[in-house]
C-alpha positions in Angstrom: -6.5 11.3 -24.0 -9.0 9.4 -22.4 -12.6 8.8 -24.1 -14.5 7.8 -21.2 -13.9 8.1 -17.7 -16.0 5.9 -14.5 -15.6 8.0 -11.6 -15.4 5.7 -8.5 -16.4 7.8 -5.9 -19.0 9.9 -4.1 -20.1 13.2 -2.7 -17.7 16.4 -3.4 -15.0 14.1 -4.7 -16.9 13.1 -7.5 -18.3 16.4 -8.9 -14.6 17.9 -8.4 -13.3 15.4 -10.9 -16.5 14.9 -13.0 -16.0 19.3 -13.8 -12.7 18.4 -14.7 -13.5 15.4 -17.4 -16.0 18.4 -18.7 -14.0 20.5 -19.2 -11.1 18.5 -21.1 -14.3 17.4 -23.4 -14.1 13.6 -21.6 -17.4 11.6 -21.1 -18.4 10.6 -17.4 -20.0 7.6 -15.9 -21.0 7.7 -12.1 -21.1 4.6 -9.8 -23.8 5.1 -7.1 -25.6 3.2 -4.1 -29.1 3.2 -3.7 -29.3 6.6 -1.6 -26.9 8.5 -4.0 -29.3 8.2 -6.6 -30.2 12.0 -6.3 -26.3 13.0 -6.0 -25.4 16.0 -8.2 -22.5 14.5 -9.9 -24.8 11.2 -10.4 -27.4 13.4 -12.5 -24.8 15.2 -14.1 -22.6 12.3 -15.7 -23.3 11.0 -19.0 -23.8 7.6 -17.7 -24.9 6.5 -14.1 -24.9 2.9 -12.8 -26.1 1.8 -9.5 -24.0 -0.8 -7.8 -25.8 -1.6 -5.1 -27.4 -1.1 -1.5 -26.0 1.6 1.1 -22.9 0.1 3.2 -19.6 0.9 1.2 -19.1 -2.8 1.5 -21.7 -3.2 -0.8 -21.1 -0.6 -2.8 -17.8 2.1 -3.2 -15.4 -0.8 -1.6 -17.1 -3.6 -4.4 -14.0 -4.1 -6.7 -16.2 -6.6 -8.6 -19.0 -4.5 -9.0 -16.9 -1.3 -10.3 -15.3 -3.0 -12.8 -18.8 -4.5 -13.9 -19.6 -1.4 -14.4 -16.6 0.1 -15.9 -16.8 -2.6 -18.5 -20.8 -2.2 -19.3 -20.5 1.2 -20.5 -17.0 0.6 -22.2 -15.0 3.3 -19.4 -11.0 3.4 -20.9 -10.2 4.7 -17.7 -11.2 4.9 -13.9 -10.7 7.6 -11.2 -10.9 6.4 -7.5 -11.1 9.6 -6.4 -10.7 10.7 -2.4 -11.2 7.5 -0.2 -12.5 4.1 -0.4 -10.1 2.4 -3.0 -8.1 5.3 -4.0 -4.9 3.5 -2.5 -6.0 0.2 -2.9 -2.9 -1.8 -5.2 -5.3 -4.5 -5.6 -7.7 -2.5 -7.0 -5.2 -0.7 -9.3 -4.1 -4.0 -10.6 -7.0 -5.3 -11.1 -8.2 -2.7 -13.3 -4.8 -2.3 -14.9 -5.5 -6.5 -15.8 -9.0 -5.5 -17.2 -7.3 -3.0 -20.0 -8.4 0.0 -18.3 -5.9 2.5 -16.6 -6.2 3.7 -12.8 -5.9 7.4 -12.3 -3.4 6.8 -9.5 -0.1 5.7 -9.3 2.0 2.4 -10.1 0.9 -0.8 -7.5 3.9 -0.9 -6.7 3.7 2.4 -4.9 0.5 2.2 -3.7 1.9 -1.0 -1.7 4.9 0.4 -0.6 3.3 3.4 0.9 0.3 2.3 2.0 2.6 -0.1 4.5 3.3 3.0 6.7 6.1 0.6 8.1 7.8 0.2 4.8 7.2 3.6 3.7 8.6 5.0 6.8 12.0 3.0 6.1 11.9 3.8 2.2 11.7 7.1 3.1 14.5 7.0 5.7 16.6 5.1 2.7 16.4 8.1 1.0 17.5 10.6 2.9 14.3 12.0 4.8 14.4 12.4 8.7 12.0 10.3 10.3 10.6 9.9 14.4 12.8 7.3 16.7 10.4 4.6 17.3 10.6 0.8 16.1 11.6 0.0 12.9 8.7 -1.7 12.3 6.0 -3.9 13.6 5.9 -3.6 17.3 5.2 -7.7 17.9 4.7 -7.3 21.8 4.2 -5.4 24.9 7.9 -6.3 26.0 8.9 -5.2 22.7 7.2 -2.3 23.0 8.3 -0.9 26.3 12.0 -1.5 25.2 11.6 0.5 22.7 10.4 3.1 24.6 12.8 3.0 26.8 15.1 3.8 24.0 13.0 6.9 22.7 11.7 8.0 25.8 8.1 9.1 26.6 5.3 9.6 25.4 5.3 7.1 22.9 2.7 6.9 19.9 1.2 3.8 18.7 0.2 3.9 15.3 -1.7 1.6 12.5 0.7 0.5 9.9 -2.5 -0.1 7.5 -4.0 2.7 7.2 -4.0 6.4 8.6 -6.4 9.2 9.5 -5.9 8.7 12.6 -7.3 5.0 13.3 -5.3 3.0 15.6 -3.3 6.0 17.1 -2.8 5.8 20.6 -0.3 7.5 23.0 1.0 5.7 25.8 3.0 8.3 28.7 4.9 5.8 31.2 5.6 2.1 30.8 2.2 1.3 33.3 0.0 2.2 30.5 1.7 0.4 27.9 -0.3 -2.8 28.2 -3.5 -1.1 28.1 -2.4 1.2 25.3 -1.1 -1.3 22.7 -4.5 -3.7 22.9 -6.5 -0.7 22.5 -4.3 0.1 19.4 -4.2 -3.0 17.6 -8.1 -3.8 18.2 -8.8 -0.5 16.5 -6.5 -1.2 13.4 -7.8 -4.4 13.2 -11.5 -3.0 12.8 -10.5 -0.1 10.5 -8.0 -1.9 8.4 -8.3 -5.4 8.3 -4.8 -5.4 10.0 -3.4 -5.3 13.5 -0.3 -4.4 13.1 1.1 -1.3 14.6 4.6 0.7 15.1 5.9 3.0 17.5 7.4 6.4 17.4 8.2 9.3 19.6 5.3 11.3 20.5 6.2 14.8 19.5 5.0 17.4 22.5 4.2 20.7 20.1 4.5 19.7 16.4 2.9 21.4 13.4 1.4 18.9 10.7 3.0 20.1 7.4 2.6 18.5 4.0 3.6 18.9 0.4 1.9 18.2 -2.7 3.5 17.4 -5.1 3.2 16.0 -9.1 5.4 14.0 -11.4 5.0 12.6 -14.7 6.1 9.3 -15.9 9.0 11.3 -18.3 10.7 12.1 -15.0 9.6 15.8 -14.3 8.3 16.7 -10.5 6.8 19.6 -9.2 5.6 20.7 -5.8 2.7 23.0 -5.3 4.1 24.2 -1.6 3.3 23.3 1.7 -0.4 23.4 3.4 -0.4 23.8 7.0 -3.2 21.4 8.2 -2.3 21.6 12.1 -6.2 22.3 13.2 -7.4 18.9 13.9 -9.7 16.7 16.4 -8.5 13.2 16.8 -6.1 13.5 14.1 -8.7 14.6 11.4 -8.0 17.7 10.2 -10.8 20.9 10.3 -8.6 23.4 8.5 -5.8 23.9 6.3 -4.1 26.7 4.4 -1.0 27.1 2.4 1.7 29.0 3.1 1.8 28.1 6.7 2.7 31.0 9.3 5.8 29.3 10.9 8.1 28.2 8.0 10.7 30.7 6.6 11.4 31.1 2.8 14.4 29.1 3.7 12.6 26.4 5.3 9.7 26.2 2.7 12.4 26.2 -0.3 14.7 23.4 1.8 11.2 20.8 2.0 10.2 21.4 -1.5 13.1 20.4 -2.9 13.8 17.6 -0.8 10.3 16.4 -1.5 10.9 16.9 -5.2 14.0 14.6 -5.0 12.2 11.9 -3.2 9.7 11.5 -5.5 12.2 11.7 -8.6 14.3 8.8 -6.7 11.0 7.1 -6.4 9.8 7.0 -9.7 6.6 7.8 -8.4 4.2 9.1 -11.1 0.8 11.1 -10.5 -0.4 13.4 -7.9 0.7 12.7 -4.0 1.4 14.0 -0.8 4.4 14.1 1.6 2.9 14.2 5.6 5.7 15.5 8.3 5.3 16.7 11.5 7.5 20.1 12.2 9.0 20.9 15.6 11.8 23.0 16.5 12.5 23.9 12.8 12.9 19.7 12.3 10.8 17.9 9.4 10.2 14.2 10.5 8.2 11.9 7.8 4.8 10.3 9.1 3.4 9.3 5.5 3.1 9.7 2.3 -0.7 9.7 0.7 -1.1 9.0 -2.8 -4.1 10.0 -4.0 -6.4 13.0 -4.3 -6.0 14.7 -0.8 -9.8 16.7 -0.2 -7.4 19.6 1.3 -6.4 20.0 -2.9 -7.9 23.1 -3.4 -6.0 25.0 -1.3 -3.1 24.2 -3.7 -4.8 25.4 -6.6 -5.6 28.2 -5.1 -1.9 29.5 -4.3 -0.3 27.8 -7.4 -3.0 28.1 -10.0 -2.8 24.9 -11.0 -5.5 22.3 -11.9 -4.0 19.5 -9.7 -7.2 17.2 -11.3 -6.5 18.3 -14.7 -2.8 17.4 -14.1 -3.5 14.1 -12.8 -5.4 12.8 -15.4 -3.4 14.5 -18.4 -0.5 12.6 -16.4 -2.5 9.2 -16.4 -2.9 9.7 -20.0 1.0 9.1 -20.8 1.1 13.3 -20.9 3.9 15.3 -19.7 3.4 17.7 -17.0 2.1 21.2 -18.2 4.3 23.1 -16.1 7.6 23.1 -14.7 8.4 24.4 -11.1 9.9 27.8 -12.2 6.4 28.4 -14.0 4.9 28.2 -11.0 4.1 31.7 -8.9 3.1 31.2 -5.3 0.0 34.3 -4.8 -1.6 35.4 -1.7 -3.2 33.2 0.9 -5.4 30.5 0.9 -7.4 28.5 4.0 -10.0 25.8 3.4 -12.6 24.9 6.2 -14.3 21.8 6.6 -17.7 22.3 6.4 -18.7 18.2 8.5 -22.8 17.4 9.2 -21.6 17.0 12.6 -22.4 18.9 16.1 -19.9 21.6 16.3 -19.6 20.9 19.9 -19.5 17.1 20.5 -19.0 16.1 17.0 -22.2 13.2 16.8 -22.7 13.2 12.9 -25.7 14.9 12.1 -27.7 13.1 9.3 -30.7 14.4 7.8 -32.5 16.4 5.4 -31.5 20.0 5.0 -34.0 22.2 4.8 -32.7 25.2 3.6 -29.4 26.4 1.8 -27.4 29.2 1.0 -23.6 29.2 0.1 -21.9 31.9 0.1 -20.1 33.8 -2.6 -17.9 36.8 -4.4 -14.3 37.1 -5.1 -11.4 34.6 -3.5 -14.8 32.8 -2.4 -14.7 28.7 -3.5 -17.2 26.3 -2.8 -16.3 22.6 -3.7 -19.8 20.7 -2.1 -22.5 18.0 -3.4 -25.0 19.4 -1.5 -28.6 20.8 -2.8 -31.7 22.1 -1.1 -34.2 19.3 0.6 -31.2 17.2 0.1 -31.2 14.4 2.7 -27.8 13.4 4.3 -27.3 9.6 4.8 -25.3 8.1 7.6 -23.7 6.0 5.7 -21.1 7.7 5.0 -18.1 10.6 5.6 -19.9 13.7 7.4 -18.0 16.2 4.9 -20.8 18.2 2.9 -18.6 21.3 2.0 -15.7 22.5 2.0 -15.1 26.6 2.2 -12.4 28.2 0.9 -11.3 31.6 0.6 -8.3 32.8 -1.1 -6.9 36.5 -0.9 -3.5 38.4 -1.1 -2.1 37.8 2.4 -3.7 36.1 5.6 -5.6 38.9 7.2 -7.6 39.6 4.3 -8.4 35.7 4.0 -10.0 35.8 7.6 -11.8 39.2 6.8 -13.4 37.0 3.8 -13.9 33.8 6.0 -15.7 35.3 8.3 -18.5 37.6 5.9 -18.1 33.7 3.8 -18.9 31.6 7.2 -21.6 34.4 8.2 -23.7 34.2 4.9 -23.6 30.5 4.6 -27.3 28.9 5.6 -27.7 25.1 5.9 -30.5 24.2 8.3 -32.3 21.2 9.0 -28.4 19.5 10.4 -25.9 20.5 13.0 -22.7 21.6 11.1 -19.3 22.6 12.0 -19.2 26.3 10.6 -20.2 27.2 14.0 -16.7 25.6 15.3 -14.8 28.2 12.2 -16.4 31.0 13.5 -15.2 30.6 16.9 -11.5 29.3 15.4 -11.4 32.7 13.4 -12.6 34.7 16.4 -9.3 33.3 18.6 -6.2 35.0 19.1 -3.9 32.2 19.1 -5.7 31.1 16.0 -4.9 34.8 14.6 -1.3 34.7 15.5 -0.6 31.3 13.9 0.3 30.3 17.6 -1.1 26.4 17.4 -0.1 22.8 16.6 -1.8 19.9 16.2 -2.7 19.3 19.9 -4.4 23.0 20.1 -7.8 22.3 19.1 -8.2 19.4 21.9 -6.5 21.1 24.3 -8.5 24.3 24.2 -12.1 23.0 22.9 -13.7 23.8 26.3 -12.7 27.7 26.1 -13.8 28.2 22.3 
């Protein structure tokens, strides 16, 4: 096991995984920028380093200036946590070069599926239904509306760097083609470094369902179920829970296995993701993400498993723990994103907050970095907290959520648990009658 661990990451991320080193009796060190001095996790490691000024540039994207540090304080391993250059290969590699390990998978995987192009046609190698689009970079606009023609409209442009949502941009006859593919590629080029984009169908009423799964390096794969993450804005998703309302045991069984093949074909090793979109009992394969995913919890929650724990025992050269018959699915879980933004038009909301109170009791989880006086930079992701309730079936979870979203204080910032409150309050939201175009579509009426 692991004697020292550099935690390459900030905010909740960072004091989920530093709790877990604790508690396997594993030494921390923190990497900070100037303003996370006064970060929980920073003045709770064993070992804090600063590496620099406030833009991530400078800072949690600084290969260099990680590794400096991993090196001064003699780290055996590194954890890139949620973000930043948690699915970087060259960073992996790197740090695989400099005798340490990466908490992560292989390079090798972290290149092939952080290509969405390539992963979408690994994937479809293997066996897993994917979107009719191009097969892979979309080169031109005459290019593009060919291929339209051949899946029909709408038609999705989409980043094949990167994900969450950057670079994805929906085109509905062949007139706004044009417009639509510059707009895409400028924005990929800006988020990722890369302009390259692919097309798919553009799925009218899908649900956003994904897997998480975990495999060793000996061969052994488990999944942890399905989270339903269909509430989103822009494609960045507000709430999540696990099981989701509109697969059948049939359905649910037929993914998880499927999933647990694909991996095992793989050879993937550590802790990932599978991303589909769900329509007319169809699973179609958007991406796979392999890292830490911040909707994790929700996972533990219904599996009871440590999915942290997990991936660093697995890092280690450990077998898995468990196997999937030891795991027992119980109750419901549903995690909401607690963002420093205006719940209304979603302008981040930096700043110091005044007062705070989290709420607690039983099937009540807090995962947040967050203290009174605390000041909020804007440097950075507007997730301070994330909110989740657990409880023996789905009712009872929004009975909690509600009492949970009603105690919690945080003044001084706008926040988004005013947006949860309405969410829990609506009767479509109740019934499980959404996808992922609900929250934009019905904003206005909340």
């Amino acid at each position: 096991m692991f004697k020292k661990i550099l935690i390459a990451n900030r905010g909740d991320s960072a004091i989920r995984i530093l709790r877990a080193c604790k508690e396997m009796g594993i030494k921390t060190v923190a990497v900070h920028s100037l303003v996370d001095e006064s970060l929980m996790h920073v003045k709770f490691a064993d070992e804090s380093v600063c590496i620099g000024p406030n833009r991530p540039a400078d800072t949690y994207l600084n290969m260099s200036t990680i590794l400096s540090a991993a090196e001064l304080t003699g780290a055996d391993a590194l954890h890139p946590g949620v973000g930043f250059l948690s699915e970087s290969e060259k960073f992996a590699e790197i740090v695989k070069l400099h005798g340490m390990t990466f908490i992560g998978p292989d390079p090798i995987h972290l290149a092939m599926m952080g290509d969405k192009i390539i992963a979408k046609n690994t994937m479809e190698s293997l066996g897993l239904p994917v979107i009719k689009g191009s097969n892979g970079e979309v080169k031109n606009v005459d290019e593009a509306k060919k291929i339209a023609e051949r899946s029909g409209y709408p038609v999705l442009f989409k980043a094949a760097a990167g994900g969450g949502g950057k670079g994805m941009k929906v085109a509905n006859s062949p007139e706004e083609i044009e417009n639509v593919f510059k707009i895409a590629k400028s924005e990929a080029k800006a988020s990722f470094g890369n302009d390259s984009v692919y097309m798919e169908r553009y799925l009218s009423h899908p649900r956003h369902i994904e897997i998480q799964i975990i495999a060793d390096s000996y061969g052994n794969v488990v999944h942890l179920g399905e989270r339903d993450c269909s509430i989103q804005r822009s494609h960045q998703k507000l709430l999540e829970e696990s099981p989701s309302t509109i697969l059948s045991l049939e359905k649910r069984e037929e993914i998880g296995k499927i999933s647990k093949k694909i991996i095992k074909d793989l050879g993937y090793v550590g802790v990932g993701t599978l991303e589909f979109l769900y329509e007319n009992e169809e699973f179609f394969f958007m991406e796979m993400n392999t890292r830490l995913q911040v909707e994790h919890g929700v996972s533990e929650e219904v599996s009871g498993i440590d999915i942290v724990k997990e991936q660093i025992r697995i890092a280690a050269g450990e077998k898995l723990s468990v196997e999937q018959s030891d795991i027992c699915f119980k109750g419901h879980a549903i995690e909401f994103r607690i963002n420093a933004e205006n719940s209304e038009t979603f302008i981040p909301s930096p700043g110091k907050i005044d007062e705070l109170y989290f709420p607690g009791g039983n099937g009540v989880r807090v995962d947040s970095h967050i203290y009174r006086n605390y000041v909020i930079p804007p440097y950075y992701d507007s997730l301070i907290a994330k909110i989740i309730i657990h409880a023996e079936n789905r009712k009872e979870c929004f009975a909690k959520a509600k009492c949970a979203l009603n105690e919690l204080v945080i003044d001084g910032i706008f926040t988004t648990a005013d947006l949860h409150k309405k969410l829990l309050q609506n009767q479509d939201i109740i019934d499980g009658n959404f996808d992922i175009h609900w929250l934009e579509s019905n904003l206005r009426n909340l």
